[in-house]
C-alpha positions as CSV (number, residue, x, y, z in Angstrom):
1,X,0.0,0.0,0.0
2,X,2.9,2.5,0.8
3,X,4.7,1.6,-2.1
4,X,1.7,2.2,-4.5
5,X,0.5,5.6,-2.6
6,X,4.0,6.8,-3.1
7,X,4.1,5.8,-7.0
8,X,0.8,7.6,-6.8
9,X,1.9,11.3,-5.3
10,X,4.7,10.9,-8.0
11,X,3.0,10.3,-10.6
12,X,0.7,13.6,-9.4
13,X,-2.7,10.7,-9.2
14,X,-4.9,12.1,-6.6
15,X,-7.4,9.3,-6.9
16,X,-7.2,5.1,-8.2
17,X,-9.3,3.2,-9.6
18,X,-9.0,-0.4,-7.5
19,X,-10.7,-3.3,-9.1
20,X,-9.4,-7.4,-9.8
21,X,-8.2,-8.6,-13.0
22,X,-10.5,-9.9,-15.5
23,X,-9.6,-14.0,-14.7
24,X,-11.1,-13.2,-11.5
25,X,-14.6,-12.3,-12.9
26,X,-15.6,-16.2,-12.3
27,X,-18.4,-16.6,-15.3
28,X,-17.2,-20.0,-16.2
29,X,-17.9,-21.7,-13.3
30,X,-21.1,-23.0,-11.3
31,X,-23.5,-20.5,-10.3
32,X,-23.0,-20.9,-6.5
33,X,-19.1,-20.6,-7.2
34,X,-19.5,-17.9,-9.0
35,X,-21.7,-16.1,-6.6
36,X,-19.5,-16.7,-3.7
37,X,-15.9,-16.0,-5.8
38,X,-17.1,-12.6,-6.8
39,X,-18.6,-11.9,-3.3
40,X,-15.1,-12.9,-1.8
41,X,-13.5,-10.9,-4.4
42,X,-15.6,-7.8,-3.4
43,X,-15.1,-8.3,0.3
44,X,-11.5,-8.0,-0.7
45,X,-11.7,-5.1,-2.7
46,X,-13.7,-3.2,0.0
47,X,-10.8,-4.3,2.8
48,X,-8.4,-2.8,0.5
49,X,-10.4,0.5,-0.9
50,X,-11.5,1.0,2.8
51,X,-7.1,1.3,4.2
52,X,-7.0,4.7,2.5
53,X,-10.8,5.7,0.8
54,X,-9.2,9.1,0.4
55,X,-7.3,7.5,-2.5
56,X,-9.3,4.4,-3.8
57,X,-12.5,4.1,-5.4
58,X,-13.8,0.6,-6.0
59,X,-15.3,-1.2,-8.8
60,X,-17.0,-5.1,-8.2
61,X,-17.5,-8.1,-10.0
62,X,-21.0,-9.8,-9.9
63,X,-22.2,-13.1,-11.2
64,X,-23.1,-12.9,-14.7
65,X,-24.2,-16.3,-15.5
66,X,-27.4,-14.9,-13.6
67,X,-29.1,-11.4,-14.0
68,X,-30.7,-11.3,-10.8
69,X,-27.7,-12.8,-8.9
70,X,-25.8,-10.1,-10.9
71,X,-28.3,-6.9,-9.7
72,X,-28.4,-8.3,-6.1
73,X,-24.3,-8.2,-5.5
74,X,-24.5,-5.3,-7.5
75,X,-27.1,-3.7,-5.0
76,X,-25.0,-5.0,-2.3
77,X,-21.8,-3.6,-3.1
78,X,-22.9,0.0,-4.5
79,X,-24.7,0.1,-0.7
80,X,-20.8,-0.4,0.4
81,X,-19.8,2.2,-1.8
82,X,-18.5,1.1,-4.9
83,X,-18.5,2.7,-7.7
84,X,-20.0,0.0,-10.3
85,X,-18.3,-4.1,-11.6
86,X,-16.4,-4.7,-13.8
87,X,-18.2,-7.4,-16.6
88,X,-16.6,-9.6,-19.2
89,X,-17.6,-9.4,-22.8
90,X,-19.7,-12.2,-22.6
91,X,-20.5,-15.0,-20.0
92,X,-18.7,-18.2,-21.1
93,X,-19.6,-17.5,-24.9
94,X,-23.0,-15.9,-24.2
95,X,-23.6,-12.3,-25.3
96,X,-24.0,-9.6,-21.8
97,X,-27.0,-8.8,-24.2
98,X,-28.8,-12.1,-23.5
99,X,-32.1,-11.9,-21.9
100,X,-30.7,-13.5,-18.9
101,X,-29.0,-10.4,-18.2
102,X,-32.0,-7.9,-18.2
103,X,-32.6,-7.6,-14.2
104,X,-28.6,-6.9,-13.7
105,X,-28.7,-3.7,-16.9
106,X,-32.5,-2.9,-15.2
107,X,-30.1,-3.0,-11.7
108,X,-27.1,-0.9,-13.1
109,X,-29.2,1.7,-14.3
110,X,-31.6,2.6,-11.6
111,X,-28.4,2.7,-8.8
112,X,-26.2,4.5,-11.7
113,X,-23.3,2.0,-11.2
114,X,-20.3,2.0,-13.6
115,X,-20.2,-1.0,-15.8
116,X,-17.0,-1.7,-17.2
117,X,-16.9,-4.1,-20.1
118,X,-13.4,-5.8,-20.1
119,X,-12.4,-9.2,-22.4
120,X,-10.5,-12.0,-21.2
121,X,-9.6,-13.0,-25.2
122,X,-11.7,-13.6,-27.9
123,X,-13.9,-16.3,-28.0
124,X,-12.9,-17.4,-31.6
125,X,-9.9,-16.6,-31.7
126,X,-8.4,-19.8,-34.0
127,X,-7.1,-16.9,-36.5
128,X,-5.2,-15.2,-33.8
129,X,-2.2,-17.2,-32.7
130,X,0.2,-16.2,-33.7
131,X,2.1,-12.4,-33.3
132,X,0.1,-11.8,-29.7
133,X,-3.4,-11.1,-32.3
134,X,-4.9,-12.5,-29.7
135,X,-4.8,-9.4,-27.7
136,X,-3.6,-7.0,-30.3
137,X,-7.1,-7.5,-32.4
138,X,-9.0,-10.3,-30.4
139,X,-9.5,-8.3,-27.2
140,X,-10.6,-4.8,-29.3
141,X,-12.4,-6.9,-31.7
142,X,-14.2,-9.1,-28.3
143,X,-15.1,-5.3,-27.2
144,X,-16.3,-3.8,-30.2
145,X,-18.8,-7.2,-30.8
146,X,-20.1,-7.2,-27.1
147,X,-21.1,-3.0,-27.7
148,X,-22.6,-4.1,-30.9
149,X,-24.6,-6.3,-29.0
150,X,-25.8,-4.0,-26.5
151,X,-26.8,-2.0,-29.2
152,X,-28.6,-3.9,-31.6
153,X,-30.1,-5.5,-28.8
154,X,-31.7,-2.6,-27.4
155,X,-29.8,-3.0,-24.3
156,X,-28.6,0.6,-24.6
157,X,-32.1,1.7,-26.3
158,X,-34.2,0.4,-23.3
159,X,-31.8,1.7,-20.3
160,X,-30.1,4.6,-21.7
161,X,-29.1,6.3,-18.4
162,X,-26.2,3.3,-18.2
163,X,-22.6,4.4,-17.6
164,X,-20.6,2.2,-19.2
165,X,-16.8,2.5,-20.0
166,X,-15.3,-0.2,-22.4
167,X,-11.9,-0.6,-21.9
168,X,-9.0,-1.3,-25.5
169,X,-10.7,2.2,-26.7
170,X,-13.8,0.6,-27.7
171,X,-12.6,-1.9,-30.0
172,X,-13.5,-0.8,-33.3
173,X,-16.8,0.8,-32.8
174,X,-15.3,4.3,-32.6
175,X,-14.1,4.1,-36.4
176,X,-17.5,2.3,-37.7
177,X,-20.8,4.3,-36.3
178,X,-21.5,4.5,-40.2
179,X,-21.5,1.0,-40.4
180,X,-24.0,1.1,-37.8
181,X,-26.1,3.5,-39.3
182,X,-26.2,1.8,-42.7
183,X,-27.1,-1.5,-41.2
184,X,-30.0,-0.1,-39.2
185,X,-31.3,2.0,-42.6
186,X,-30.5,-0.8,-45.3
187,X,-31.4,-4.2,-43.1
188,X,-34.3,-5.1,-41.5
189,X,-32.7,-8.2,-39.2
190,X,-30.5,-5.0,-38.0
191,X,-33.1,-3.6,-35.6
């Protein structure tokens, strides 16, 4: 803690973000592990944020293999403080814009958490191995294809009061909002 508070005054950082690494958002495993991992990761979070809250703000991890297991540690935490979770791309392979998922977005929304999308690789990413594409375009690409998602969805359409910050710049959807737009206008299976 001293060590990073001092790379902090250095660095002129009045404030840090304090949240676990994607591999510890457990949405691969049983439900009831995955509710208690992400709990136990949050408790530790909150021990750590709470040494110096000055300094720290926290962000979560929630269950996402189950929306309403996902608002409910969500309630829980903001309640404790936190700022908002942070959420993989998808949930072992199925899109954060599944159904499934409506009460945690409903959830996010009304307590006006942060939701930061982070991937943990892409999930076809046969084409990547080789020269580290698996994060230099799999992880922007995994980003950019979970917003699309939320978009074409309606996840964003339905709760548009979300906060969410998507981490490797947005993947691609930055560059291709006309993409978007033409999709929308020219196809009908895009809306």
């Amino acid at each position: 803690l001293g060590e990073r508070l001092a790379d902090m005054d250095a660095m002129g950082l009045d404030m840090q973000l304090i949240m676990c690494p994607p591999n510890q958002c457990y949405n691969t495993v049983p439900l009831d592990v995955s509710v208690k991992a992400a709990q136990l990761v949050n408790e530790g979070i909150a021990a750590y944020v709470a040494k110096t809250p000055d300094r720290f703000v926290a962000l979560g991890s929630v269950p996402m293999q189950d929306g309403k297991e996902a608002a409910a540690e969500l309630e829980r935490i903001m309640r404790q403080g936190f700022k908002g979770v942070q959420i993989l791309t998808n949930t072992a392979g199925k899109e954060i814009s599944d159904p499934s998922a409506e009460p945690f977005w409903a959830k996010a929304e009304e307590l006006g958490a942060i939701v930061l999308l982070h991937p943990n690789g892409f999930t076809q990413a046969d084409r990547f191995s080789r020269f580290y594409f698996t994060n230099v375009i799999g992880n922007p690409l995994e980003t950019t294809v979970a917003l699309h998602y939320l978009i074409f969805d309606g996840v964003l359409e339905r709760y548009p009061d979300l906060k969410i910050v998507s981490v490797h710049g947005g993947g691609y959807l930055g560059a291709y909002s006309g993409r978007i737009d033409h999709a929308w206008g020219a196809r009908s299976d895009a809306r």
